[in-house]
Structure formats: C-alpha cells, structure tokens
C-alpha positions in Angstrom: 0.0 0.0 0.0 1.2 3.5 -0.8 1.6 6.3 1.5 -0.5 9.2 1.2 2.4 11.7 1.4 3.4 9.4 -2.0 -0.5 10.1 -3.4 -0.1 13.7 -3.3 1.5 14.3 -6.4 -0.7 12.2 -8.4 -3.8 14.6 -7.1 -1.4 17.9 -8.0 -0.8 16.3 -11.6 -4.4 16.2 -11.8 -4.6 20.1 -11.0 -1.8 20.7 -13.4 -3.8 19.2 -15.8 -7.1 20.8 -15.6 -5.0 24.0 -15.5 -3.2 23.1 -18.7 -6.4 22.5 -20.3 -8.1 25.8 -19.3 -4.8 27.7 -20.3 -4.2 26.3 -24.1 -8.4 26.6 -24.8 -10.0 24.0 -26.5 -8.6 24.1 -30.2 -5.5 22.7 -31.9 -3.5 20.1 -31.4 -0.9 20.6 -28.3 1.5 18.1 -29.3 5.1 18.0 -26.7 8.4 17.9 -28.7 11.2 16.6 -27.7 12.2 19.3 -24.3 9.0 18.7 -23.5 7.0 21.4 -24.2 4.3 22.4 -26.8 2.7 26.2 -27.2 1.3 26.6 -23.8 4.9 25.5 -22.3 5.6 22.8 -20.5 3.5 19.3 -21.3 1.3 18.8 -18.6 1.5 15.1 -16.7 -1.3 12.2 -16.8 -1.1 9.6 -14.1 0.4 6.0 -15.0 -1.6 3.2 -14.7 -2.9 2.0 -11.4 -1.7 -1.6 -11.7 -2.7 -4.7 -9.3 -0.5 -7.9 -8.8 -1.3 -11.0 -7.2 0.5 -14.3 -6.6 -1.0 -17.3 -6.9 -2.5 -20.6 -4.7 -2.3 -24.2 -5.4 -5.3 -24.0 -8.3 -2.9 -21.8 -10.1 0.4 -22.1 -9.2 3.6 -20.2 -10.1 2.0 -17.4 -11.1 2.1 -13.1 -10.7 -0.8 -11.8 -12.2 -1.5 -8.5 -13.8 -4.0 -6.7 -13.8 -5.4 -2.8 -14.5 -6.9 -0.6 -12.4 -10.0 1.6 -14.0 -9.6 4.8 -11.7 -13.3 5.9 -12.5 -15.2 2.6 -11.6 -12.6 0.3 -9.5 -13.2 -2.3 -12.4 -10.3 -4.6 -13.4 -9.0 -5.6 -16.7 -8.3 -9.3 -17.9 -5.4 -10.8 -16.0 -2.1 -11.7 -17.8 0.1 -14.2 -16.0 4.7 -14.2 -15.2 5.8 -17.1 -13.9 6.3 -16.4 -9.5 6.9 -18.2 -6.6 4.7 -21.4 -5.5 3.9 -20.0 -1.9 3.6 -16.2 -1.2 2.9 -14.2 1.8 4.6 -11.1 0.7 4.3 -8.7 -2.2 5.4 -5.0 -2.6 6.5 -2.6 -4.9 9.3 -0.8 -4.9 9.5 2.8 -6.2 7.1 1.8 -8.8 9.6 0.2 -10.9 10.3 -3.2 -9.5 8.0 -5.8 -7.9 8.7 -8.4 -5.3 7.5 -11.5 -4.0 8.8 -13.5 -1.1 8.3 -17.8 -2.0 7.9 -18.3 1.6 8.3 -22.4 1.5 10.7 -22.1 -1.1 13.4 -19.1 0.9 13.5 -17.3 -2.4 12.4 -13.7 -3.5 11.2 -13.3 -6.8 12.1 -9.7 -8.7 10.5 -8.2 -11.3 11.0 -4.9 -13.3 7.5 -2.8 -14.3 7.1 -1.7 -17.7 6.8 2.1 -17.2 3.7 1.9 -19.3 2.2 -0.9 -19.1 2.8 -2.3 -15.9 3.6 -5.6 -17.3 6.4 -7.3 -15.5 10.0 -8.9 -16.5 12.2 -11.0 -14.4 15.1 -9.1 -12.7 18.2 -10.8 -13.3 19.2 -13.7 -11.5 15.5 -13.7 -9.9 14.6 -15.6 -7.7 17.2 -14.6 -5.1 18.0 -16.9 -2.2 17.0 -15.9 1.3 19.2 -18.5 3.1 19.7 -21.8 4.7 16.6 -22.5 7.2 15.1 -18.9 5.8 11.0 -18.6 5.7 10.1 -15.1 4.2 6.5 -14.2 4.2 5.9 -10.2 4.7 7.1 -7.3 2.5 8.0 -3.8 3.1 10.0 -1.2 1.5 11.5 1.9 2.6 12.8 4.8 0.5 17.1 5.5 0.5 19.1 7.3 -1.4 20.3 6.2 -4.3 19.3 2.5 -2.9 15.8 1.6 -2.0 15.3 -0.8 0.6 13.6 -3.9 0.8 12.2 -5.8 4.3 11.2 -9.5 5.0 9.9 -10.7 7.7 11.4 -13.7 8.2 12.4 -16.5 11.5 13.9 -14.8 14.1 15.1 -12.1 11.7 14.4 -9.5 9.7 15.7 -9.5 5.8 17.0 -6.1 4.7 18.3 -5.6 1.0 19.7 -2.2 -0.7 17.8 -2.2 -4.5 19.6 -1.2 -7.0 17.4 1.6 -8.9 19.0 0.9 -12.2 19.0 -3.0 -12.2 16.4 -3.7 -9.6 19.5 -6.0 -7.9 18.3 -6.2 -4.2 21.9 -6.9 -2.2 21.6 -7.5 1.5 22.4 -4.9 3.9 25.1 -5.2 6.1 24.0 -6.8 9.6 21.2 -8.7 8.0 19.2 -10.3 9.1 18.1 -8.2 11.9 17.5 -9.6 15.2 14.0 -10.2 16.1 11.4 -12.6 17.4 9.1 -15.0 15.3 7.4 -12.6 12.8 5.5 -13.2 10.1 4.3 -9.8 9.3 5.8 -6.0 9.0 5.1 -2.7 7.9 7.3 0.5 6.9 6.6 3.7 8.5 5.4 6.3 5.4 8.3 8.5 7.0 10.8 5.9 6.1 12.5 6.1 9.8 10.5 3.3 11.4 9.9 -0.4 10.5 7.5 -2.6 12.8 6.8 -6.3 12.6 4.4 -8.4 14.5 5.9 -10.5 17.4 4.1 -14.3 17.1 6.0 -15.4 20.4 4.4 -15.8 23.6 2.7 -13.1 24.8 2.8 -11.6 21.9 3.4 -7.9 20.6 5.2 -5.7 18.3 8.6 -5.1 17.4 9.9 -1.5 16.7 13.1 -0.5 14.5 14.6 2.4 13.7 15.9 2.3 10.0 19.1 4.5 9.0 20.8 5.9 5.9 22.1 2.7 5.2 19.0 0.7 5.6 20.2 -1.1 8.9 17.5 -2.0 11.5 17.8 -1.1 15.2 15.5 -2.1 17.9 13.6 0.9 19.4 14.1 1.2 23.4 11.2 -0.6 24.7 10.7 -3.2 21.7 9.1 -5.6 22.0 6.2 -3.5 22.7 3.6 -5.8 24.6 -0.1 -5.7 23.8 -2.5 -4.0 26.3 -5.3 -5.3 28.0 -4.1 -8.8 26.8 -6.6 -11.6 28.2 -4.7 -14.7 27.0 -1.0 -16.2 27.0 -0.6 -14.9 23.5 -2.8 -12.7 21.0 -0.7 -14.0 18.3 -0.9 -10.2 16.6 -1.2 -11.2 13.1 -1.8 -8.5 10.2 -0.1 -5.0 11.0 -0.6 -1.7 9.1 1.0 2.1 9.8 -0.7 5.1 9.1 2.2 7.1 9.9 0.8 8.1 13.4 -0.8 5.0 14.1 0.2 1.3 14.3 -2.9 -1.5 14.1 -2.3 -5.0 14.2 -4.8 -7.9 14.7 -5.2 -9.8 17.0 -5.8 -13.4 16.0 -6.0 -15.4 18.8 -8.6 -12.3 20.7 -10.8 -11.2 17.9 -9.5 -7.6 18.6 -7.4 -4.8 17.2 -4.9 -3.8 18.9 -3.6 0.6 18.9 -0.7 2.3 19.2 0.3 5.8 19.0 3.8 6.4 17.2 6.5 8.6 19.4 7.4 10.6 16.3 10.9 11.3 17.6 12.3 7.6 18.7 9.4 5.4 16.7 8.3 4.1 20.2 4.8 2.8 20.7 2.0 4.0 23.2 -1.5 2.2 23.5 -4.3 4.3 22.0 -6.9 4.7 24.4 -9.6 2.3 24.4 -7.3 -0.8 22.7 -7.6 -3.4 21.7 -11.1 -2.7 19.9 -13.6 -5.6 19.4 -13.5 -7.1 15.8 -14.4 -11.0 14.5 -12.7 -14.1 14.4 -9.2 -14.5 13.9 -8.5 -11.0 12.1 -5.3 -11.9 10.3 -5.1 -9.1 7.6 -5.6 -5.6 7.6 -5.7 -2.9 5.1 -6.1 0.8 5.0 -8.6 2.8 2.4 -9.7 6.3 1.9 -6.8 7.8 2.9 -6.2 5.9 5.8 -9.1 7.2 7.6 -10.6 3.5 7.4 -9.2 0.2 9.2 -10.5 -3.1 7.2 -9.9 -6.6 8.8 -10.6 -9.8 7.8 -12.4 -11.9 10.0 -10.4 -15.6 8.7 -12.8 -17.9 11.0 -16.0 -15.8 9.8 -16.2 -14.8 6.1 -16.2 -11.5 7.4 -14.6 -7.8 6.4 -14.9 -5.4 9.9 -14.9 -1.7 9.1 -13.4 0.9 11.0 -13.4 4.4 10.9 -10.0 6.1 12.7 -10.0 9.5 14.6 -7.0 11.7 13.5 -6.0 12.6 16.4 -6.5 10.0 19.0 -6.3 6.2 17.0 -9.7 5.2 18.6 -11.5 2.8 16.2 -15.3 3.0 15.4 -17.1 0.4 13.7 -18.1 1.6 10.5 -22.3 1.3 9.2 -23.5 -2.2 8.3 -19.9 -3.7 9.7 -19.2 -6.7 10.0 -19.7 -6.6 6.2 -20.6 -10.4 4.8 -17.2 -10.9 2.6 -15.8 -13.9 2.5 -12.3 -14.1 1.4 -8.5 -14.5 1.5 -6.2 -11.4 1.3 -7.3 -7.6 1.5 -5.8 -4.7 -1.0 -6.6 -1.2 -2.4 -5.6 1.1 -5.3 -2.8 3.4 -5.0 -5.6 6.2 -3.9 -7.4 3.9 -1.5 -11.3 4.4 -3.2 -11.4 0.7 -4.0 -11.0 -2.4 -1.7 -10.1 -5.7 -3.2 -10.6 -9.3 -1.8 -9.2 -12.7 -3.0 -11.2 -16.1 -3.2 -12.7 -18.6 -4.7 -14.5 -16.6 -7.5 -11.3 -14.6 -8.5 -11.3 -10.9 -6.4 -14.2 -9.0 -5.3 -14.1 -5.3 -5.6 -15.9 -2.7 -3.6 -15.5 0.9 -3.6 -15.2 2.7 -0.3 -17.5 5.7 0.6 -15.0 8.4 1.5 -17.1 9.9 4.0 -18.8 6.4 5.8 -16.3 4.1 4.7 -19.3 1.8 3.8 -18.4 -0.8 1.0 -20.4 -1.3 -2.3 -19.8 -3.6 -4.8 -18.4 -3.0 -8.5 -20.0 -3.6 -11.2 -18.7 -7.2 -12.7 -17.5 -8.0 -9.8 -16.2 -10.5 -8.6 -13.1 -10.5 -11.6 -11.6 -13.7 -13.0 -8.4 -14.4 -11.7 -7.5 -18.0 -11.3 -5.9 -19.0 -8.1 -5.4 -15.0 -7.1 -4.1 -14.9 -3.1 -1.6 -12.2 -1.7 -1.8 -8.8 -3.2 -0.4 -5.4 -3.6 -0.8 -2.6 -6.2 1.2 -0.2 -7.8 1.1 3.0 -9.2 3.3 3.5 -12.5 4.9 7.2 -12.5 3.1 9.8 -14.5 4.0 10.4 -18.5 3.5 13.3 -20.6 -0.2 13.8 -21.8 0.2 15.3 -25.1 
C-alpha cells in the first residue's frame, strides 16, 4: 500500500492538468516535442496506470498476475500471468519500478521490473534470489534510500534487509542482515521511512519497533518488544499490521481484537491508544487501510467477514463503520494506489468494492467479482506519471 504523502503528487498532476487544459483553450493540437513542451509551455502530466499484482495458490500455481486498475469505476482488466513463486505471503512494490515477491516455502524472492507503461512485469536478473539456509520469508515492506531503495522481509527470528539497485532492480543485502527479532511473520514500513514494525508471534505476543538509517540497517527501538495491552490470553498472536504514519494497528488473532498504538514521532516508540484493543471477529489476520487511511478493514479468517473501522486523527480510537461486520468472505485484503477501491481474493477470482470516503461503507463494483485464477496475496502499484500530449 502507498503512503499518502506518495498520493499527493498524483492529485497535484491532476490540478496541473485541468489548468493546462483551461490555459491552451479547446482548439489545436498541443503536441510535446522533444524538451518537452508544446505552445502553452511545458506538457502537462497524466497519471500512469494504477496496476494490481497477485500471486497465486495451489489451483494456479507459479503465477504473478496483472491486472489494471479503471480509476473511474474500481473495475479490473483481464489478467495476464509471469511465472512467480509457488507460496507467497509477501508482495510490494518498490519505487514503482520493481516488484517483489517472497516464495515463503521455497526461501526465495522473486524480482520483477515494471514496464513504465504498461505495468507488465519482466524477471530481474538472477530472480529468484535466495534468502538462506533454514530462511522462511513471508511479509514485504520497502522503505525509500538514497540512491538505494530498501527492501524488508519478515522472516524466522530475523528481519531481511536488501539495498535495490534503482537501475537494475538487484536487491543486495544490507550489512548486519538479518536483523534480530522474534518470530514474525508480518511488518510494515513507516510512510516517513525512519520506522519499521513487525508483528511479534511469540508468547505473549506484541510488536517489534526498528529504527531504519541511511544505510538501511535495522535497530530495535528502546522498549521493543512493545507488549499488547489489556491482553486476556497467553498470547494474542498479533497477526496482520498496518502504519498510518501516526498510528500502528495490528490484529489480534487469537482475541478477535485490534490492537492501537500511538507512534513517538521522535524515537518510533509505541503508546497504547486509548480504548485498545477494539472488538473485531474471528481470527482477524489481515488488515488494510482505504480512503486515505481514515478507514481500518480486517478480515475476519474464521468468519467470512470484512470489519470496518473508521479512525479519529488525532487519537487512533477505532469505530465500527455502518453495516460492519460486512458479509465478505475471502483470502487477502488490498486497495488502489488512492485507497477508493477495496479488493478481496477467493474462490470466485477478487471481489471489488468501492469505499465511501465519507462512511467508509463498501459497495460492490459492477462485474464484480473479476476472473483471476488461483489470485491470493496482493499489492498494487502505481506506475509514474507520462507526458499527456
């Protein structure tokens, strides 16, 4: 999922281009030349596709698919298949010009480059790239550097950290790697870029906090492992964990909760929002923002269920959103690079909704659900804008 500070520019391209229009008038052809310009000066900027990418399950297997985005209805297009890891639980993009996908059973990570205009993808070479001897990656996350971007996996008793080459999409690991940590399955990269967190799946259960420098290395916040409030069992087993860049959720799988935390902007330490954990189904494993990260979803596993939340700016406090639970079963949770649209995996290919941006109440899209054979773990991507004209 993309930040919003990184969803900005996309809306100010929009504005650029409405200004554009109005400036040139409505006739002639505005064609850009070579600098980049045409006779109103400089070409304005349409947005690249909004592309979504899912890996496979066992009635597909091997398989990334593509698909496109329609920004005005939330509609997807035919999926086109690469051949991809046999067991996923991690896909991310990386400054919109790679893709990667952890083969969790396999301790691989599959690399693709993204066609800047299509979105299709090609193998990065020397993909898949070994994670190591007794290595399980499952979770994805990635952090902007500079030059290098870096890449996260949550992995056994370590965290994976990987430089990307922006040229070559090489990931190299990072020196200390793998980081330190307890049995994770799950993390999530702070939109700031200074904090990584990671779900802690040993007893009692909780959240790990890192600090990420220029380099990419991972150190453990004071405090960390950050232990879940109001716990009622041996271990919550926080499962699914999500950052809104002032606010950490993770569920709780063994509660049926949701469990808050405020971020410490200056160290990345983590303080219980008031009121948490907050009540949700069973076993929520996954969680997903939309609408600008002013709505929490969660998938109920053990239900068939999607639980809605709206979240108050300025203290984290959950509130179930109208007609929540909503009756959805499914697999894996996603949305578009500008969070209207919320997308679920299953048996029927992937369910799309769009999201009210005012209730956060979901309604379905028309055709859905979408073919897509085998779709389970997902992320999407926007591709960087391109001249217009």
């Amino acid at each position: 999922m993309i930040a919003t500070s990184l969803r900005t520019p996309v809306v100010l391209l929009l504005l650029t281009l409405s200004l554009a229009l109005a400036g040139c008038g409505t006739t002639g052809v505005h064609v850009c030349n070579a600098s980049g310009t045409n006779c109103c000066g400089p070409c304005p900027l349409q947005p690249g596709p909004d592309m979504l990418y899912a890996t496979t399950s066992l009635t597909n297997p091997n398989q990334i698919l593509t698909m496109t985005i329609d920004p005005k209805t939330g509609a997807l297009s035919a999926a086109s298949s690469t051949p991809g890891p046999s067991n996923s639980l991690g896909l991310t993009g990386v400054n919109s010009q790679f893709l990667f996908a952890s083969d969790t059973f396999s301790a691989e990570i599959f690399g693709y480059s993204i066609n800047q205009t299509t979105g299709a993808l090609s193998a990065v070479a020397g993909s898949p790239f070994t994670t190591g001897l007794f290595s399980v990656p499952a979770g994805l996350g990635t952090a902007p550097g500079s030059p290098m971007s870096f890449l996260y996996a949550a992995d056994v008793g370590g965290i994976d950290g990987y430089s990307v080459d922006p040229t070559t999409g090489l990931p190299t690991l990072i020196l200390g790697s793998p980081f330190p940590s307890g049995t994770n399955l799950w993390l999530t990269v702070d939109p700031s870029g200074k904090f990584l967190y990671s779900t802690d799946q040993d007893p009692p259960g909780g959240i790990f906090a890192f600090t990420i420098d220029s380099t990419g290395a991972l150190t453990r916040v004071a405090g960390s492992p950050f232990t879940i409030p109001g716990q009622t069992v041996s271990n919550s087993q926080p499962a699914g964990i999500v950052d809104t860049g002032k606010f950490v959720y993770a569920g709780l799988s063994a509660t049926g909760q949701i469990a808050a935390f405020s971020i410490v902007s200056a160290t990345g330490a983590l303080t219980p929002v008031p009121g948490s954990p907050f009540a949700a189904g069973n076993n929520p494993d996954l969680l997903v923002l939309g609408g600008f990260d002013n709505f929490l979803y969660a998938r109920n596993a053990s239900d068939g269920t999607i639980s809605g939340y709206s979240i108050d700016p300025n203290s984290g406090v959950l509130s179930p959103v109208a007609g929540s639970p909503f009756p959805i079963p499914g697999v894996t949770l996603a949305t578009d690079y500008l969070q209207q649209y919320l997308y679920v995996t299953g048996a029927g290919g992937i369910q799309a909704f769009s999201i009210d941006s005012t209730t956060g109440a979901l309604t379905a899209v028309a055709g859905s659900p979408f073919p897509a054979t085998g779709a389970f773990y997902m992320t999407t991507v926007q591709v960087p804008p391109s001249a217009l004209w």
